[in-house]
C-alpha positions as CSV (number, residue, x, y, z in Angstrom):
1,X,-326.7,-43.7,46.9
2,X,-328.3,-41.8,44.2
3,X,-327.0,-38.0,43.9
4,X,-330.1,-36.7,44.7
5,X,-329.3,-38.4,47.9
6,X,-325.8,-37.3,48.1
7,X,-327.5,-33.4,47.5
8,X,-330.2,-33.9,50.4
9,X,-327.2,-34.4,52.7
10,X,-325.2,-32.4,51.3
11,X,-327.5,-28.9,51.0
12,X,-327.9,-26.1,49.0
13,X,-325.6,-25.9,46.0
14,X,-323.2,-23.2,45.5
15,X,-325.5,-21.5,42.9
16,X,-328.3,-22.1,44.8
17,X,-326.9,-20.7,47.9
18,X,-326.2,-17.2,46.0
19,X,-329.4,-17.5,44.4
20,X,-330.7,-17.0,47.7
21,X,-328.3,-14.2,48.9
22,X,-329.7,-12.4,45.6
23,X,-333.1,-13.0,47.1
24,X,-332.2,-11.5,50.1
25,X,-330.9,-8.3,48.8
26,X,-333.6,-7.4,46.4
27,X,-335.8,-7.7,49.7
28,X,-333.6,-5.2,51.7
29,X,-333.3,-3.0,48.3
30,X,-337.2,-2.8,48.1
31,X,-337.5,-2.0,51.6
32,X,-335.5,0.4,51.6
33,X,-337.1,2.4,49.0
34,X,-340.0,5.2,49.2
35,X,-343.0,5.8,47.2
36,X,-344.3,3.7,44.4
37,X,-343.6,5.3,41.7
38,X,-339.9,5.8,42.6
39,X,-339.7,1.8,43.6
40,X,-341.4,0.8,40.4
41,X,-338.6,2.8,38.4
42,X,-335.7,1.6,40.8
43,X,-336.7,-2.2,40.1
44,X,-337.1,-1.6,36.4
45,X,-333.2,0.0,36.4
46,X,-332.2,-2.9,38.7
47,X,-333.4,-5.4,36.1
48,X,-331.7,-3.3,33.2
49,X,-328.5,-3.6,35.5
50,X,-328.8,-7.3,36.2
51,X,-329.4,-7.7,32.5
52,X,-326.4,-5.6,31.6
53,X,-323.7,-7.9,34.0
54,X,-324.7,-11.1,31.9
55,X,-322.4,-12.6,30.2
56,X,-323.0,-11.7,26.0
57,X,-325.4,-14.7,25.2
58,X,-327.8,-14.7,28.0
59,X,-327.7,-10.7,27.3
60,X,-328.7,-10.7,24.4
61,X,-331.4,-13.3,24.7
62,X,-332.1,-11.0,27.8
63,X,-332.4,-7.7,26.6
64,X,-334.6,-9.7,23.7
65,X,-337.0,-11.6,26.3
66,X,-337.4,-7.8,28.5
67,X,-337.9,-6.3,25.5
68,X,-341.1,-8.7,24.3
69,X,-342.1,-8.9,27.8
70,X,-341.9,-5.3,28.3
71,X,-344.2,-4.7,24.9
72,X,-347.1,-6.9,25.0
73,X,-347.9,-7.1,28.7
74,X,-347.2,-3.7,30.7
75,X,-349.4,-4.6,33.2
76,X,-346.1,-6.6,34.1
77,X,-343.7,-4.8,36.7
78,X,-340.0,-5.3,35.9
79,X,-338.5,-6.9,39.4
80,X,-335.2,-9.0,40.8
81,X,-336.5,-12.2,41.7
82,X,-333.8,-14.1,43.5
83,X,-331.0,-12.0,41.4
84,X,-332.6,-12.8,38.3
85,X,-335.1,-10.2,36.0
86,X,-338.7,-11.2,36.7
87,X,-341.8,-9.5,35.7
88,X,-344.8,-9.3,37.9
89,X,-348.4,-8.3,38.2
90,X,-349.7,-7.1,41.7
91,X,-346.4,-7.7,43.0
92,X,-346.2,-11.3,42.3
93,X,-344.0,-12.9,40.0
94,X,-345.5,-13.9,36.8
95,X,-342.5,-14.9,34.6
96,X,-338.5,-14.7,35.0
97,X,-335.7,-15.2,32.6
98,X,-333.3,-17.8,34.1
99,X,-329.5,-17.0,32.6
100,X,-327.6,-20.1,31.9
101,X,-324.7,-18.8,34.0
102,X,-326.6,-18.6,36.6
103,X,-326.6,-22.3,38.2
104,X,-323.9,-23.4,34.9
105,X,-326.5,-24.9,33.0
106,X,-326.4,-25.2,29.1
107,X,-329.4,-23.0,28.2
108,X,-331.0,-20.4,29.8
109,X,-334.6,-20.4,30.9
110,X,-337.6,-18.9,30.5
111,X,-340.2,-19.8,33.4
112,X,-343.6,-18.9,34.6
113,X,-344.9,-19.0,38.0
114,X,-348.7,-20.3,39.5
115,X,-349.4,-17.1,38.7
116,X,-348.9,-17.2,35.2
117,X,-352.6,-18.6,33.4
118,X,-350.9,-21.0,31.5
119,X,-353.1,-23.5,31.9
120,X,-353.7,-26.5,29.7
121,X,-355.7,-29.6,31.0
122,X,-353.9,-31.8,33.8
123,X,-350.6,-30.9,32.8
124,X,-348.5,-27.9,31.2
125,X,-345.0,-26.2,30.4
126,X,-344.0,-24.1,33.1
127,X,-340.4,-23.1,32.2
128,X,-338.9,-23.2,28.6
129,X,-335.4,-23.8,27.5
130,X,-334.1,-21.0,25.2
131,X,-330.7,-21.2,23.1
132,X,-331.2,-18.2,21.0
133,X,-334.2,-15.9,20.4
134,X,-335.3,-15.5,17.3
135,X,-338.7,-14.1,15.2
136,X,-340.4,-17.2,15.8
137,X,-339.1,-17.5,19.8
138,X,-340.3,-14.1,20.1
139,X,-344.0,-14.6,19.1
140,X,-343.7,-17.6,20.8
141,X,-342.7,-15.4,24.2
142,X,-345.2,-12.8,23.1
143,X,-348.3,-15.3,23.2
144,X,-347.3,-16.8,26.2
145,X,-347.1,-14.0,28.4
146,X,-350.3,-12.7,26.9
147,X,-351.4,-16.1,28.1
148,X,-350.2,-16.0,31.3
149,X,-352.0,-12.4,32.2
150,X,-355.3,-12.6,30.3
């Protein structure tokens, strides 16, 4: 038996199992919140906060990727997405940074949703591994996201 086998049987994976109970939090958070403006500004501190508890690589990298994010496309609405910072356009997720603690992987991820125009003949990148963000990572991140909102 394969172990994608054994994990059919098995279920949802510790990680993935808090993953969800994140989900479900941000949903009762946002509910409970009033006018726009004020939920808008609330999500953007909850991502800060999210941000903040990561341990100091996926920070940094982090605070980096909000920071590009953040600059070249604020049509893009800071949001938790399943306890991880996401950014969003009409309230649907457009890209999310994916810490490496989250589900104990070895790099942390950069992904995009359907949303996200990324686009590229039959087949394309949808989520990007990232070790370390430097200059060129950061254009990089910069001309996707412009990308993936024009």
């Amino acid at each position: 038996m394969s172990s994608t086998d054994n994990r059919a049987h098995e279920g949802f994976t510790a990680e993935e199992r808090a993953a969800m109970k994140d989900h479900a939090q941000d949903l009762k958070k946002a509910a409970r919140r009033g006018s726009k403006a004020d939920k808008a500004a609330q999500e953007h501190q909850d991502v800060l906060a999210k941000i903040a508890e990561m341990q100091d690589a996926d920070r940094t990298m982090a605070e980096r990727v909000h920071a590009v994010i953040t600059a070249t496309a604020p049509v893009l609405a800071p949001k938790l997405w399943y306890g991880m910072p996401s950014y969003a356009l009409d309230g649907k997720v457009v890209c999310y940074f994916q810490s490496a603690e989250k589900f104990k992987a070895r790099y942390a991820t950069l992904g995009f949703s359907d949303q996200a125009k990324l686009d590229d003949g039959p087949m394309w990148a949808a989520a990007f591994a990232l070790t370390e963000v430097t200059a060129e990572a950061e254009a990089r991140i910069a001309a996707l996201v412009k990308q993936a909102v024009s």
